[in-house]
N, C-alpha and C positions, 0 to 999 in steps of 0.2 A: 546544466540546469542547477541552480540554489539548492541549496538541499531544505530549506525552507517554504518551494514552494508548492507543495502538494497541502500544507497547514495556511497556506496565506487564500490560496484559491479556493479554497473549499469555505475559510471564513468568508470571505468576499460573495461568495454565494448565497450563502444563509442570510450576510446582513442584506444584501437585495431583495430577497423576498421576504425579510423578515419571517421567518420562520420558526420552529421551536412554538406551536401555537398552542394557550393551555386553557382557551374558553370559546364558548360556543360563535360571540359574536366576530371573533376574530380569523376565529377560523371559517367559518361564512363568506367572510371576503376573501380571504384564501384562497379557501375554493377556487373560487367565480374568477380568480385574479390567473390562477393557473390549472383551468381547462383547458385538456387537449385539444387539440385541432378536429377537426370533424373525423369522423371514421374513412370518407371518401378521400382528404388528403393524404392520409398517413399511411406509412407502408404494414404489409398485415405485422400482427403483433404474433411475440413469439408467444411459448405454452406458457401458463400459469405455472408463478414459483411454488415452493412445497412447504409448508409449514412441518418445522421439526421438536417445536414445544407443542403438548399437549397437556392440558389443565383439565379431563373431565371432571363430571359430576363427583365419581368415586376416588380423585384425586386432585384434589382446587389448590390453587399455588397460596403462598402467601400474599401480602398487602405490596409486594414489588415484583411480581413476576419477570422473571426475563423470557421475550419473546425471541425464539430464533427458527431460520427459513435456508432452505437451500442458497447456499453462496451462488451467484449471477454473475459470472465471470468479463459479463457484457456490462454490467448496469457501473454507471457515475455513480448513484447514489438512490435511495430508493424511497416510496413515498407509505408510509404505514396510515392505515384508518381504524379506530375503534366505533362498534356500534354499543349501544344499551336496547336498541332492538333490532327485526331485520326490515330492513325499508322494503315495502311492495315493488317497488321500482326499482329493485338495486342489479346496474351492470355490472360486469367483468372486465368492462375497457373505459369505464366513464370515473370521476370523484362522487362521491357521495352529498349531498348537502344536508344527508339528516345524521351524519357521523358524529359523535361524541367527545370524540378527538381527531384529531391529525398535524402530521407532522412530515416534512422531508428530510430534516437533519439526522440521516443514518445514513451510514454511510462503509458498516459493515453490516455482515448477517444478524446482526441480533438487538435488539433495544429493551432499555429495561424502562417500565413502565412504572410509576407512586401511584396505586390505584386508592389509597387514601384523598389524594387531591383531583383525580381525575373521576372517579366512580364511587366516592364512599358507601355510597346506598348498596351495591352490589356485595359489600363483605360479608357478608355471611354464609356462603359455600351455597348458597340455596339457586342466586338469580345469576343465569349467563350474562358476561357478556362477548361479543365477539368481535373480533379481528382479522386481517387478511393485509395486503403488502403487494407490490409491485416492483421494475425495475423502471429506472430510468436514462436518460440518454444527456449528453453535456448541453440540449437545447430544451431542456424540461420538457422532453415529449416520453410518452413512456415507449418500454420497448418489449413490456410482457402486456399478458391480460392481470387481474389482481388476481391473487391465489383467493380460495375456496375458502369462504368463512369459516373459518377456526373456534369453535366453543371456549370462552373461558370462563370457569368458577375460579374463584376467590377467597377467602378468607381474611379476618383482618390480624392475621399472625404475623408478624415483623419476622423478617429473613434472618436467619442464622450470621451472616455477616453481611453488611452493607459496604460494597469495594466495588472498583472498575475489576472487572475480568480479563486481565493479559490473554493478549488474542494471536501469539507466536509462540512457536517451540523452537529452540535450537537446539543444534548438533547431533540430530536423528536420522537425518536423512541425504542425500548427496543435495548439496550447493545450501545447506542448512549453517553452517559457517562462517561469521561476517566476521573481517575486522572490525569494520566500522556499525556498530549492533542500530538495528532501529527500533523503537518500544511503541510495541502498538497494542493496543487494551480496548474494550468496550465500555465507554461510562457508564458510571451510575447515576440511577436518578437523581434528581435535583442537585446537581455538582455542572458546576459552571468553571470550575478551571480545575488541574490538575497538577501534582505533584511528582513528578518521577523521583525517585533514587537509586542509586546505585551503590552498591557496597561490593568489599573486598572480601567478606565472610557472610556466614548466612545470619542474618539481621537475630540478636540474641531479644529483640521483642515483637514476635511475630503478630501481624492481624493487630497491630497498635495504633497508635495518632502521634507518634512522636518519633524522630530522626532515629534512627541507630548508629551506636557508636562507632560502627566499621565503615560509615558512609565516606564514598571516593567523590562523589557528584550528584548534584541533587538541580531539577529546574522545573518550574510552575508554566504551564501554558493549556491554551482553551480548547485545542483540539484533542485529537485522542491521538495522535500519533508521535514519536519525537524523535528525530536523527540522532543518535550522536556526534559529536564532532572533533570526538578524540577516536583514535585505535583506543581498541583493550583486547593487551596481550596477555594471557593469563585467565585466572576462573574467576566469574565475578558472578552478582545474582543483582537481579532488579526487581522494582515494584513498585505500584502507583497510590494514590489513595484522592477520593474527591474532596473539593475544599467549596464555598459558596464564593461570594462574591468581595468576603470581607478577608476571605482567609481562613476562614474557619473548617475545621474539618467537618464533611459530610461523610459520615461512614469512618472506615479504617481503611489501612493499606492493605493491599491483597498480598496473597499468600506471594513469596519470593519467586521469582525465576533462575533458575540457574545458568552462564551462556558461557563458555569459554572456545579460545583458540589457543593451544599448547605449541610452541617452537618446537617440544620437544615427540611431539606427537609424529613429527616426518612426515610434512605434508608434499607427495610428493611432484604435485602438479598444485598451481597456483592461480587465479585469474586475476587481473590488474587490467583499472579502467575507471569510466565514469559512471553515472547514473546510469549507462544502458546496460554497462556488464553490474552495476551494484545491485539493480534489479527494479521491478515498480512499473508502472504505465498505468495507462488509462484513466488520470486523474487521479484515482480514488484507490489505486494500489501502489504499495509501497514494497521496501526491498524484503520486508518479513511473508512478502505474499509471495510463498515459493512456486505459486504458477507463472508470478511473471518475471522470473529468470530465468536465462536459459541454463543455467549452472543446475537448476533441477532436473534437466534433463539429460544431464551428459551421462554417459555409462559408467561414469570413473569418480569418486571422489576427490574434490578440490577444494581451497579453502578461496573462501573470495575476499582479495585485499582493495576492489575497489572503493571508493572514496565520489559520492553525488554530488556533484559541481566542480569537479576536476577539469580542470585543463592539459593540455599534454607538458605544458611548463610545470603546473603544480606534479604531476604525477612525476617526474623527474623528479625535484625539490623532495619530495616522502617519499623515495625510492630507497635508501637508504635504512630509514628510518621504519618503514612498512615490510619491505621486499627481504632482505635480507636478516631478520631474527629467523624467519621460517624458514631460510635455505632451501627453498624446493628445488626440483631436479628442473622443472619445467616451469616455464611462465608465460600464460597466455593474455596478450597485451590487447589491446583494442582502447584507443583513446586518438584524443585529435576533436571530436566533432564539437564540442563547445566552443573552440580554438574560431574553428574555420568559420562557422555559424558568426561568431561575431567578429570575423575581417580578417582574424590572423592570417597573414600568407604563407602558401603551403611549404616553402622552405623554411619555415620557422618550426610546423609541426613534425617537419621530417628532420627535420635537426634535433627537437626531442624525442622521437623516436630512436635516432642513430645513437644517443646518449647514452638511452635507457638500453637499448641492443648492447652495447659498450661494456655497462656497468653488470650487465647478466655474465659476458662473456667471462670478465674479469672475478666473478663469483662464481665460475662452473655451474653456471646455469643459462639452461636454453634457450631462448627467446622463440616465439609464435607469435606471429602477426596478425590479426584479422585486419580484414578488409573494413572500411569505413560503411555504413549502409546511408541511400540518401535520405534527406529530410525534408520536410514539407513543409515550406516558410507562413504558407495560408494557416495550417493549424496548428503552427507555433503560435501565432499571432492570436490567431481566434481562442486559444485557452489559455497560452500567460502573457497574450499581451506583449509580448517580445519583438521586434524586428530583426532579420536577419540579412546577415550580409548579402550584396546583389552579386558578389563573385563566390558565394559558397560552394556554387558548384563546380565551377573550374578549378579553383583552388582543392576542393576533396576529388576532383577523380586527377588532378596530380599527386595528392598521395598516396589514392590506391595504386596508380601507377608505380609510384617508388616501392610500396608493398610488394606488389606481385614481384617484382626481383628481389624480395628476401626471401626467406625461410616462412611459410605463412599459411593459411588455410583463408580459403574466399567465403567469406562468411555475407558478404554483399553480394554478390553474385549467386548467391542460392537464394535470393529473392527475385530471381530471373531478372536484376538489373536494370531495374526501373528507371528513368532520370529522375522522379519525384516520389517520396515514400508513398503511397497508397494508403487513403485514410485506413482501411479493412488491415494493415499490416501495423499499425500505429494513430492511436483516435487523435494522439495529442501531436502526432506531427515528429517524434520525434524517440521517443520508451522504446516502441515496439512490444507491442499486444502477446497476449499467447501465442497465435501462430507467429510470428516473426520471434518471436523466443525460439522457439522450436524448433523452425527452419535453422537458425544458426547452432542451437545445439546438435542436429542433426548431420550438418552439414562438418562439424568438428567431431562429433565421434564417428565420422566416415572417414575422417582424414588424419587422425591424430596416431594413430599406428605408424604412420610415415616419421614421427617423430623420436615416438618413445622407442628407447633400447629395447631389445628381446633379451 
């Protein structure tokens, strides 16, 4: 898969519904435009999310509050409501039409709110107003009830600094380690496009509006998330800052990140692969969402050198270049399925596999095989719009065949071997959700003793 496309689908979403709605009569039609299905069609809904900002009386946010909720591991993307009062008639499983505001464009846990343009009247710490939130599903049905109105006071105090909030930590925790880093932030208000950069030192004008001189890379785009599409070996620090529509800075860049991968660190087990081992699924998560890789789960630290939209050809090609400054002892391989998926025959992926086996041996290092897991051509299609080859599946269970006579751990086969992925194991047909993360991590710290030296 693109490494592009979790930022192209998610726009294509918003611009369909037009969304982003900041007055009453538009969002009216909204509404009315995306009402759930009847209570009687839909399957029961899970518990209500949790609101984890609180603004009482005795402590009212400033004029930009940031609103944030239990992370929904399930939800695409989620649908926020503000009141100015509480409506007589207000459900837990229905839209509002006497809401204040609303909006679906979130798409992580937390939104930050101009309540200058949204609620001015409310500034004065005195008049609530209130909010609440839901999850939702890739067909706009939801899949929670909305959480429990939430009291906000206000004030018309302007925030201490106006920034997107980087929304990942590196190098804390096992499979927290990317070559390939991805920068993912919660925007700020009224910022319509973003800036990332990247630097090779920590930026010497912190919380500013202008470049730093240590910058290695720098690029402007509308979502909140961005791949990289270079490795960075070595310490580097990132940061984002919002701009409107002309270019012009909204706010300042937020405080720097710091993210590094060390050759010299001795990493001694490695993984190598595509989007499935880089990490991400469900639409709406990406490789900085350490639930959805399985590298968070494994019991051992590794550094993860995959690369999202790799082919087994590409992954040979940067094998070199990627594999080899970190010299690990072990390297666990899993690639192929972009290949097959789009018609490559399977003696083509097994002949980059044998390559890449090849080039480990000749570097004193291990090679580990996983097993290919299958895919689901239906909800390839149905989220990116993709077609997939009509022999993908003979072609991939010829090279789990060739697998299983290597040196390998069955990483497909502890999904009890399904011939077609199982929406519940994979929403997009193809990631692999939290449980199927798991299953594979699980199934590799069952079995990776059998590798490593004592």
């Amino acid at each position: 898969m693109n490494k592009k496309f979790l930022f192209i689908i998610l726009i294509l979403i918003t611009l369909s519904w037009h969304l982003s709605l900041q007055n009453n009569d538009t969002i009216d039609a909204e509404t009315k435009n995306t009402a759930p299905i009847s209570t009687s069609e839909k399957t029961p809904l899970a518990p209500a999310l949790v609101a984890l900002s609180h603004f009482p009386l005795q402590d009212p946010s400033n004029n930009i509050p940031l609103l944030e909720w239990r992370e929904d591991l399930n939800a695409v993307y989620y649908e926020l409501e503000l009141f100015d009062t509480i409506p007589d008639d207000l459900s837990d499983e229905e839209l509002s039409s006497e809401h204040l505001y609303y909006t679906a464009s979130v798409y992580t846990n937390a939104k930050q709110l101009d309540l200058t343009q949204i609620a001015p009247n409310a500034l004065n710490g005195k008049i609530p107003l209130y909010w609440r939130i839901r999850s939702m599903d890739i067909d706009h049905n939801p899949i929670t009830k909305f959480s429990a109105l939430e009291e906000l006071y206000a004030t018309n105090q302007a925030p201490q600094m106006n920034a997107p909030i980087p929304h990942v930590i590196y190098n804390e925790k096992n499979g927290t380690t990317l070559l390939y880093p991805v920068y993912s932030f919660i925007p700020n208000a009224n910022a319509t496009q973003f800036e990332i950069e990247v630097t090779d030192n920590i930026p010497e004008n912190p919380n500013g509006t202008t470049p730093s001189k240590y910058r290695i890379y720098a690029k402007i785009i509308t979502g909140g998330e961005l791949y990289d599409e270079k490795p960075r070996i070595g310490t580097f620090y990132w940061r984002v800052r919002g701009l409107d529509d002309e270019g012009n800075p909204v706010g300042v860049y937020s405080d720097a990140q710091i993210f590094k991968n060390k050759p010299q660190d001795n990493w001694k087990i490695a993984i190598f692969g595509d989007s499935i081992s880089h990490g991400g699924g469900h639409l709406s998560f990406g490789p900085a969402d350490w639930a959805y890789s399985y590298a968070y789960y494994l019991d051992f630290p590794t550094i993860n050198l995959s690369c999202s939209g790799d082919t087994s050809e590409t992954m040979v090609q940067r094998f070199d270049d990627d594999v080899l400054p970190f010299h690990p002892q072990y390297l666990l391989i899993m690639g192929g399925t972009n290949s097959l998926r789009a018609g490559m025959p399977a003696e083509n992926v097994i002949n980059d596999l044998k390559t890449i086996q090849e080039k480990c041996y000749e570097n004193n290092i291990t090679p580990i095989l996983l097993t290919l897991a299958p895919i689901n051509p239906y909800n390839i299609k149905k989220v990116f719009n993709e077609e997939t080859s009509e022999v993908w599946q003979y072609n991939l269970n010829l090279v789990n065949d060739f697998i299983r006579t290597q040196p390998h751990i069955d990483t497909a086969k502890a999904l009890n071997s399904p011939p077609i992925l199982p929406t519940e194991y994979a929403m997009d047909g193809l990631h692999g959700d939290v449980i199927a993360k798991k299953i594979y991590a699980q199934e590799i710290n069952d079995n990776i003793s059998q590798f490593i030296a004592k």
